[in-house]
C-alpha positions as CSV (number, residue, x, y, z in Angstrom):
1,X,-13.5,12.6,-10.8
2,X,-10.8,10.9,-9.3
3,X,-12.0,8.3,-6.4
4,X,-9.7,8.7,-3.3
5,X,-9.0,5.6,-1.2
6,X,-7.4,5.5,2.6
7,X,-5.7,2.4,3.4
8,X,-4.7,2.0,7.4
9,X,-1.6,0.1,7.7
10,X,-2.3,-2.5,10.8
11,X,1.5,-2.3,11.4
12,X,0.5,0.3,14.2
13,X,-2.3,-1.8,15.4
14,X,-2.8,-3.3,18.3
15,X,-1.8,-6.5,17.9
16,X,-3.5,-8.1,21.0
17,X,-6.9,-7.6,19.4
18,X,-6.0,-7.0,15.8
19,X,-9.4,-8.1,14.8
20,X,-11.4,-5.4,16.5
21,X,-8.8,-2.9,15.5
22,X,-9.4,-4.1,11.5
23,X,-13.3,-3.9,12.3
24,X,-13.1,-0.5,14.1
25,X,-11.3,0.9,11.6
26,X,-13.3,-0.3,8.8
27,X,-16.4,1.2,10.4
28,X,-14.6,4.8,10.5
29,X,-14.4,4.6,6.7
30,X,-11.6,2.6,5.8
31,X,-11.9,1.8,2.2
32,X,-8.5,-0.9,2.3
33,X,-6.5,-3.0,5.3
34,X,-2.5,-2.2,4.5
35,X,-0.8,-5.1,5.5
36,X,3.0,-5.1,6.0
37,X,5.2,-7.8,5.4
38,X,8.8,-7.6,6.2
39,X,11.5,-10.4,6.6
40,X,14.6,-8.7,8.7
41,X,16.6,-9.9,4.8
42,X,15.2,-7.5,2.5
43,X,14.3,-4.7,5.3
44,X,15.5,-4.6,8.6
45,X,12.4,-5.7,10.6
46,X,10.1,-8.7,11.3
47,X,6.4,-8.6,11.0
48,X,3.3,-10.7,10.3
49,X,2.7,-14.0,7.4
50,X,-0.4,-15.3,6.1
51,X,-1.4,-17.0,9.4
52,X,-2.6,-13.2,10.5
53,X,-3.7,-12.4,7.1
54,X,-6.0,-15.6,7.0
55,X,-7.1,-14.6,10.6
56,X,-8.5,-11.3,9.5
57,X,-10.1,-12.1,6.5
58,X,-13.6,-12.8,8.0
59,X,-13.3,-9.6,10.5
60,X,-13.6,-7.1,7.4
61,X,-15.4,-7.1,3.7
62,X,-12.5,-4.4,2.5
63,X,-9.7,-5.8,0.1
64,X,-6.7,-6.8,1.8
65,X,-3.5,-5.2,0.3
66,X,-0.5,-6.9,1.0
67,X,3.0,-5.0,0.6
68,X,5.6,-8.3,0.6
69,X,9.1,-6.7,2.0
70,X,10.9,-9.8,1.5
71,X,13.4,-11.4,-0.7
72,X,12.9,-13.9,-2.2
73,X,8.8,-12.9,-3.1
74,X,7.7,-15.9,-5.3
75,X,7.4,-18.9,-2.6
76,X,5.4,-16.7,-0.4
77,X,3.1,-15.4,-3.1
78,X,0.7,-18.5,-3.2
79,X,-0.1,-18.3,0.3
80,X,-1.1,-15.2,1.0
81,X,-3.0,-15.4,-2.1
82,X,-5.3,-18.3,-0.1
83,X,-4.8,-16.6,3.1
84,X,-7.2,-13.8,1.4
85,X,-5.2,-11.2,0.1
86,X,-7.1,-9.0,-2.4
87,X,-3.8,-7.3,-3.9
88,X,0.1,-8.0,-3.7
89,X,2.9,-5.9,-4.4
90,X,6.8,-6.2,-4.2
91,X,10.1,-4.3,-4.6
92,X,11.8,-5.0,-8.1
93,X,15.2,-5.3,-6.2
94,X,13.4,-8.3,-4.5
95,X,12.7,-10.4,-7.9
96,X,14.4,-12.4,-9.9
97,X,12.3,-12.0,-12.9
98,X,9.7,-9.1,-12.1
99,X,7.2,-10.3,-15.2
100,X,7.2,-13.7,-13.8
101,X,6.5,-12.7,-10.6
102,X,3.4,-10.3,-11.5
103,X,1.9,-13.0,-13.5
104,X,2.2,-15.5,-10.4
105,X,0.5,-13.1,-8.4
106,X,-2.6,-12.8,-11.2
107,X,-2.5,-16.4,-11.4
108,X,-3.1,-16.4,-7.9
109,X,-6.4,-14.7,-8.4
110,X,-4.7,-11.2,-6.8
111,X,-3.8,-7.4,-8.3
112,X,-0.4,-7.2,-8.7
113,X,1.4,-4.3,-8.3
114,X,5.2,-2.9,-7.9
115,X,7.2,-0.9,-5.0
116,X,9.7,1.8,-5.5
117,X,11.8,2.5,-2.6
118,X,12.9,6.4,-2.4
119,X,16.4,5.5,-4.0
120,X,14.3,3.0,-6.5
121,X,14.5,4.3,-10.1
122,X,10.9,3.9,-12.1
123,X,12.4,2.0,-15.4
124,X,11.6,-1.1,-13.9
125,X,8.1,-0.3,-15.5
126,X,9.2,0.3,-18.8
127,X,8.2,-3.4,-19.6
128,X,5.4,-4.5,-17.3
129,X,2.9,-1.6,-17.5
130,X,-0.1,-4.5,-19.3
131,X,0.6,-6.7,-15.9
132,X,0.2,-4.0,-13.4
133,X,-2.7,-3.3,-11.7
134,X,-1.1,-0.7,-8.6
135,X,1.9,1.2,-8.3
136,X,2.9,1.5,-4.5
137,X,5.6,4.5,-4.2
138,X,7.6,4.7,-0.8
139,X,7.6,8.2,1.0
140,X,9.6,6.4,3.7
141,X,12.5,4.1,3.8
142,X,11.3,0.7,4.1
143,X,11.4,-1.2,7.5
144,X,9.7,0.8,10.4
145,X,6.2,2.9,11.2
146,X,6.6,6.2,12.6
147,X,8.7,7.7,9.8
148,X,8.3,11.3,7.9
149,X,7.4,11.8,4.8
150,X,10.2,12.3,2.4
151,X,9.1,15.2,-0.1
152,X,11.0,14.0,-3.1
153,X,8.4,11.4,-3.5
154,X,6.3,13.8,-4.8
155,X,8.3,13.7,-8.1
156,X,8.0,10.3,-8.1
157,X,4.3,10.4,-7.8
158,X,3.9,12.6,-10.6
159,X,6.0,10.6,-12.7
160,X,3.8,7.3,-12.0
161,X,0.8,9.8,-12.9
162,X,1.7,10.2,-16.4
163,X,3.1,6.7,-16.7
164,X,-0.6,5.4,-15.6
165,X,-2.4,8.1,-18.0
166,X,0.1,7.3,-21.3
167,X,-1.0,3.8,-20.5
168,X,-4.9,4.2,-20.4
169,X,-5.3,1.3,-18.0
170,X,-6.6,1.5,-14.7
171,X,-4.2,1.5,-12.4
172,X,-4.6,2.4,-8.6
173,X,-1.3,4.9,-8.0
174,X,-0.6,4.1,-3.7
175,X,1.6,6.2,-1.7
176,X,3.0,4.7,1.8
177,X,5.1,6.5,4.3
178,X,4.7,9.6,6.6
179,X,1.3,10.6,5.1
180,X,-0.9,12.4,7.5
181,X,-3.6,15.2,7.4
182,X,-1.7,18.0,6.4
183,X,0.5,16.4,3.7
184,X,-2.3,14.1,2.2
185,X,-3.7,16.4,-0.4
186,X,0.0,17.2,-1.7
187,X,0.3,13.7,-2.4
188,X,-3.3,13.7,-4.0
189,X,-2.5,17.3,-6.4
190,X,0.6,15.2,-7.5
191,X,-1.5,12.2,-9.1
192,X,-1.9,9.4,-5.7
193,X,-5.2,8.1,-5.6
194,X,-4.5,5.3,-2.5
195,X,-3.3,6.6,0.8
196,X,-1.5,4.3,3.7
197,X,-1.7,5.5,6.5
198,X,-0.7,4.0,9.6
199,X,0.4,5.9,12.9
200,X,-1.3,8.9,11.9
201,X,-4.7,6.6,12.1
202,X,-3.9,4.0,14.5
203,X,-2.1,6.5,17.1
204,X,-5.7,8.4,17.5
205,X,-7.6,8.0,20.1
206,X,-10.7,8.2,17.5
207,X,-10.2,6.9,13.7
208,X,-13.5,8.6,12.1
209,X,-12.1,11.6,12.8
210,X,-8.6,11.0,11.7
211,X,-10.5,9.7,8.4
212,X,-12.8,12.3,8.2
213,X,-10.1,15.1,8.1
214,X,-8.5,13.3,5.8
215,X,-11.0,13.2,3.2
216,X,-11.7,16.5,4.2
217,X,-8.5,17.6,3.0
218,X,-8.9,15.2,-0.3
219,X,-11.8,17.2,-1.5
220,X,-9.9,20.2,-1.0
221,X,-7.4,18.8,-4.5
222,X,-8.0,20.4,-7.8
223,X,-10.4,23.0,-6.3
C-alpha cells in the first residue's frame, strides 16, 4: 500500500513567527517542511537561504525538503546540507552537469532529487535514475504561491510513475503547485506519493483540518 506524504510549503507562512508556524503545522500531521528557495535569476522571486533553514531545524523532528530555484545550484548545496536539510532537489536547466550535482548533494549526507518545470521534458532522467532518490514534478510555473494547478502535469506524473517502477528503486514521486483537497487524490490515482501544499494549508484558519481532508481524500485512491 502506497504511503502518502503532505509536505506544507512555509512559503505561505507567517514569516514573523515561522517557528511556531513549522511546529503548528507539524502537530496537524505534517509528515515533511517544503522549503522554497528562489534567487530572482533562475525564477523571478526572492526567498529564504540556509540562515532560516538552520533556524528551524530544532523547531520540528520532520525532514526538511529543500527545492533550490536557483542557478547556479552547486555553491549553495553544502550549506543547506549543514543548515539541516534532509532532501535537495533542483531544475536540470539550473546545472551544469546534473550527475555531478546529485552526487554532491549525497555527499552532503542529503536525498537528491530532480525538478521538472511544466515545459521541462523528463529525458533528463534517462541517465541518473541509480542517483535519484525523489522526483519533484511542477503543477505550477515556478516563482510564486497562490498559483492553480496545471492539469497537464498529470501526464507527467504518470510518466515519472512508471519511470520509478521500471527502476525498482525507491523513489519518493513529489508533486508541487496548486494542489488542494479536491485535486489531491487525482494527483495520487496518477502515481504522486508526496504532496506540497502551501496556501491551501497555510491560508486556513485550522491546519488539522486542511490535513485531515486531505488524507481523507487520499484514502479515497484506488478504491
Amino acid at each position: 500500500m502506497t504511503t502518502f506524504r503532505i509536505a506544507p510549503s512555509i512559503l505561505s507562512a507567517d514569516f514573523a513567527r515561522l517557528g511556531e508556524e513549522v511546529r503548528n503545522v507539524v502537530a496537524a500531521g505534517a509528515d515533511i517542511i517544503h522549503f522554497d528557495v528562489m534567487d530572482n535569476h533562475y525564477v523571478p522571486n526572492l526567498t529564504i537561504g540556509p540562515l532560516v533553514c538552520q533556524a528551524i531545524r530544532p523547531h520540528v523532528q520532520v525532514p526538511i525538503d529543500v527545492h533550490l530555484m536557483v542557478r547556479p545550484v552547486d555553491r549553495i548545496i553544502p550549506d543547506f546540507a549543514k543548515a539541516g536539510a534532509n532532501i535537495i532537489t533542483f531544475h536540470p536547466e539550473a546545472s551544469e552537469h546534473i550527475d555531478r550535482t546529485l552526487q554532491l548533494i549525497r555527499d552532503n549526507g542529503c536525498k537528491a532529487g530532480l525538478v521538472f518545470n511544466p515545459g521541462t521534458p523528463m529525458h533528463y532522467l534517462d541517465h541518473v535514475m541509480d542517483k535519484i532518490d525523489i522526483i519533484l514534478i511542477m503543477s505550477v510555473n515556478p516563482g510564486f504561491g497562490g498559483q492553480s494547478f496545471i492539469p497537464e502535469a498529470l501526464k507527467k506524473i504518470a510518466y515519472a510513475r512508471t519511470m520509478i517502477d521500471k527502476s525498482g528503486r525507491d523513489i519518493l514521486l513529489e508533486v508541487d503547485g496548486g494542489i488542494k483537497i479536491d485535486n489531491i487524490a487525482a494527483a495520487a490515482a496518477a502515481g504522486a506519493d508526496t504532496f506540497v501544499a502551501g496556501s491551501a494549508i497555510f491560508g486556513q484558519p485550522d491546519y488539522k483540518d486542511v490535513i485531515d481532508a486531505m488524507r481523507e481524500q487520499l484514502a479515497t485512491v484506488g478504491k
